[in-house]
N, C-alpha and C positions, 0 to 999 in steps of 0.2 A: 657476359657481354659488357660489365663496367668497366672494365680496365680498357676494353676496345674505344669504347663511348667517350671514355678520358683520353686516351690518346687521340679520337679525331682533330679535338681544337689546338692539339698541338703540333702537327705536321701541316693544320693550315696556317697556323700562325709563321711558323719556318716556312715556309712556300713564301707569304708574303715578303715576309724579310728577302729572301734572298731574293725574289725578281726584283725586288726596290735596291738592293746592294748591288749585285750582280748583270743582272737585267733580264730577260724573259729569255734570253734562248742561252744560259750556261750552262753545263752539265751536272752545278752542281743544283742547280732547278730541278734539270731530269733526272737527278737521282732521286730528291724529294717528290716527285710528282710518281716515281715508280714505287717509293715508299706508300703515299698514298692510295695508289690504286691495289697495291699489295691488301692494305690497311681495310680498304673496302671490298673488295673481295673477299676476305675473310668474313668481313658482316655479312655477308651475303648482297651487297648492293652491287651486282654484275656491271648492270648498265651504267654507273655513274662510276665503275674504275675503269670502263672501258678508253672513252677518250681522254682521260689522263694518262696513259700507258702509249695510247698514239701519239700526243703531244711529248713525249720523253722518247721516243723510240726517234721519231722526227727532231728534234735536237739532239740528238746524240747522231745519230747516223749524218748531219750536218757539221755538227763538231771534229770527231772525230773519223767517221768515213764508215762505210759499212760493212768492214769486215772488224771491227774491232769487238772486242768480249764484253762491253758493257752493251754495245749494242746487241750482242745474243745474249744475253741475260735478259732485257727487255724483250726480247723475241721469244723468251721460253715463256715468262708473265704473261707476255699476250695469248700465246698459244695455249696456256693454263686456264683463262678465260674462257676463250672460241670453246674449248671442252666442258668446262663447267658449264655454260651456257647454252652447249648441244650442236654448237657449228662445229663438228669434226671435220672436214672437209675444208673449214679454213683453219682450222690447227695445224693441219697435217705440215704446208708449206714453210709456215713458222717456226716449227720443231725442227724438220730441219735443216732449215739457213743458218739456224742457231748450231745445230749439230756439228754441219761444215766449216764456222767458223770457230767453233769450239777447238774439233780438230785439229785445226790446222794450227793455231794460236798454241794452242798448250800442247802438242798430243794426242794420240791415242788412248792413253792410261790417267788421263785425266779422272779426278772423280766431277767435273762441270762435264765433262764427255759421259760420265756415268749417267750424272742427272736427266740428262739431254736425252739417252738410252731409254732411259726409264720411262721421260716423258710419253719417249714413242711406243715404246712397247704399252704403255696403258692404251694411248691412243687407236694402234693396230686391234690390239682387245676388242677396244669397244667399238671399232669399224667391225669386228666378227674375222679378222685377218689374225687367229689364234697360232699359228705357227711362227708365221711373222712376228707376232707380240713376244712368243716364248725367244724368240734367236736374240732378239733385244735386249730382253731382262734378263737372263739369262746373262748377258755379258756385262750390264751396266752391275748385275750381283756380284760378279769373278772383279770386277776392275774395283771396286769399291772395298771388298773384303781386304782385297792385296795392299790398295792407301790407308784404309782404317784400321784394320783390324777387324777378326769378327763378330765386335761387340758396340757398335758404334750405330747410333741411331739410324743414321741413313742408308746401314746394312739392314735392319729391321725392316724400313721401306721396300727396301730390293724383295725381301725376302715375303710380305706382305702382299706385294702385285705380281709374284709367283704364284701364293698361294690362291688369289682370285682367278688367274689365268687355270689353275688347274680344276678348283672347281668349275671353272664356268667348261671345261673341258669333260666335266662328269668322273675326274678322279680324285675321287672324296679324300681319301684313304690318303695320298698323295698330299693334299694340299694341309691335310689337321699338323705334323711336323712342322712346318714351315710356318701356320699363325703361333706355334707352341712356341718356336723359338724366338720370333720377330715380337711375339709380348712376352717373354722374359728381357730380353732385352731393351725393349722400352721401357719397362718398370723399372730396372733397373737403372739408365740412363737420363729418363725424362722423367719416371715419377709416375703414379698409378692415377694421375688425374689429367694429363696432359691427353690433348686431341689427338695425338696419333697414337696413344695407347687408346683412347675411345674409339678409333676407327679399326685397329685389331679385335677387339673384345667386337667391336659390331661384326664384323666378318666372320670373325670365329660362330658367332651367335646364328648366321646365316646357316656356316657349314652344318652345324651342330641341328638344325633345323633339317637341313635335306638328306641327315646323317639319320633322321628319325628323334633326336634326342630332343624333344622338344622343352623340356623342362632344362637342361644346360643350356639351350640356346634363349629359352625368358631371361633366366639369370644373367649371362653375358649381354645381350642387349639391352636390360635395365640399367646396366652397371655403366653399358657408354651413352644410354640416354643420360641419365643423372649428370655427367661428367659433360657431355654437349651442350645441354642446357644452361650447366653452372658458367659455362663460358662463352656459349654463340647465344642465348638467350634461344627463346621460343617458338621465334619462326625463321629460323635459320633453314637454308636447304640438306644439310648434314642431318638436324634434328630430327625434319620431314622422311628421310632414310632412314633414322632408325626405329620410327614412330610407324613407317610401312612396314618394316621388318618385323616388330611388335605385332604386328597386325598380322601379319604374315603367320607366322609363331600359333597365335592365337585360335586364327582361323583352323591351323593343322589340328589343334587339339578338339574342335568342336567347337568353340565359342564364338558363334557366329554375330551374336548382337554385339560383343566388345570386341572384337575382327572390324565390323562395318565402322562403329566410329575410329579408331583407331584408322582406317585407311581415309575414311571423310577427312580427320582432322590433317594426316600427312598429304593430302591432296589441295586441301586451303591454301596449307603452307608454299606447296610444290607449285600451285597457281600463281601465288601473290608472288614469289621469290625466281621461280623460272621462269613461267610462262605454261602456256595449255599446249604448246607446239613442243615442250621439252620431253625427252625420251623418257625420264624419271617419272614425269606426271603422266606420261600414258602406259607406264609398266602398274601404276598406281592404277589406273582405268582399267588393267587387266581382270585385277584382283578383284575391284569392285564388282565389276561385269560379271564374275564367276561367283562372286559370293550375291549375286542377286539373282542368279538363276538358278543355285542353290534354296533360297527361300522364294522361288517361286515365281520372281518378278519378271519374267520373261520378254518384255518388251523394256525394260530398262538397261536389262542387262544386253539385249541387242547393240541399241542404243550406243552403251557405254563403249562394247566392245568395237566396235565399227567407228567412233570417237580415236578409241585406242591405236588399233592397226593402223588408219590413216596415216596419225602421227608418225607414230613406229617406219610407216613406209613412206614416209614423205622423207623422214632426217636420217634414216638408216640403209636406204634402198628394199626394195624388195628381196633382195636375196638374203639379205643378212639372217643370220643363225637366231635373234633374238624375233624379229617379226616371223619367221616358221613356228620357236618356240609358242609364241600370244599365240597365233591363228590353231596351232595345235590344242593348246589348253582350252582357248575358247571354244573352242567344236566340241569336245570330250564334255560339256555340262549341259 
């Protein structure tokens, strides 16, 4: 987190400069101003990169008009937000105005057409629209391979939210190839310490988990806690994921009392950093609920679970494939 922490005083200092050079509505402000909320979003500060990114999208879209590429680049930032923060339903629109302008601007075979792709099809994922999500990735993998090559980081990505798409689809088997190759790849391109090789080794750690393997899957989610930590620091929401994961892991082997903290502490995190309405914190409310009517606590774990679903059905609809899963799990203990 220090190098983030160093760079904050320096993109506010350049913010300053340029509205005092330039003046408050330049573009090259709202580039700055989409640096920054970039900048904080990565810390995990949602809410405080939110309306810097609205202030930059509103000068640019004034500047320069609303079909141009800088203003869908800020409309894919915004729509990266609305997701991390759990408003899927206003990502959706964002993704793609940016897609269409993408399109039309560069192409089809764009790789910012790829990105854009890509954005949606995580998005369709996690709306439960998994066909839809596959026709997406699926294409944004083909268009990306064909400009980079297929050893280029943001072929790793493509191939990365395939492999989640397929897991969360129940094909195990399926989806281990595709983390295999998207972390040689990033090791090799970005380095065995960089956060999207942390977020491969977390996934795989997952799969590896509902593969049975549970001692592969400690090992791999240690490897991208360590590596999250060194760089988002503590109470990051990434860290909070793979400290659930851990817990997760944990709890499969029997270790019920270092299960419970492990879900306690990524639910602190998932509180303070999302929110108690975020889809993340009540996937965490699942596990706890389960792992306390496992030890017995029967009215907490009510409690929790009912806590949980609300969420789950408030921000996801009731149909979605992920509040069947909760209400499934929670009944079965």
């Amino acid at each position: 987190m220090g190098k983030l922490e160093e760079a904050l005083p320096l993109y506010k200092r350049a913010l300053a400069i340029k509205e005092k050079a330039l003046g408050p509505n330049h573009t090259s402000v709202a580039e700055t101003l989409v640096n920054l909320g970039i900048l904080m979003s990565v810390m995990g500060k949602l809410e405080e990169a939110l309306p810097l990114c609205n202030r930059a999208l509103a000068i640019e879209e004034k500047a320069l008009g609303p079909d141009h590429t800088s203003v869908a680049d800020t409309l894919v930032n915004l729509g990266n937000l609305m997701r991390d923060m759990g408003k899927l339903e206003e990502a959706l629109p964002l993704y793609n105005r940016a897609l269409a302008i993408e399109e039309k601007a560069l192409g089809p075979d764009h790789t910012s057409v790829a990105i854009s792709l890509s954005n949606l099809g995580v998005l369709m994922r996690d709306m439960g629209k998994l066909d839809e999500a596959g026709a997406k990735l699926n294409r944004a993998l083909m268009i990306q391979e064909n400009a980079l090559g297929l050893n280029h980081s943001y072929v790793a990505e493509a191939l990365c939210e395939i492999g989640v798409l397929m897991r969360e689809m129940g094909k195990l088997e399926a989806a281990l190839p595709l983390y295999e190759r998207a972390l040689a790849i990033q090791e090799e391109a970005l380095g065995s310490e960089h956060p999207e090789t942390a977020t491969t080794l977390d996934n795989l750690g997952v799969l590896f988990c509902d593969m049975g393997k549970e001692v592969d899957a400690l090992s791999m989610c240690q490897r991208a806690l360590a590596i999250r930590e060194s760089i988002l620091g503590h109470k990051h929401f990434d860290v909070a994921t793979t400290i659930y994961n851990i817990g997760n892991i944990t709890h499969h082997m029997g270790k019920l009392e270092e299960a419970l903290l492990l879900y306690k502490r990524a639910l602190a995190i998932q509180e303070e950093a999302l929110g108690s309405g975020h889809p993340k914190t009540a996937e965490t409310l699942v596990n706890l609920a389960i792992l306390n009517a496992e030890n017995g606590q029967v009215d907490q774990a009510n409690e929790l679970g009912s806590r949980a679903l609300d969420t789950l059905e408030k921000v996801l609809g009731p149909k979605h494939y992920k509040v069947h899963r909760a209400k499934k799990r929670i009944s079965q203990t």
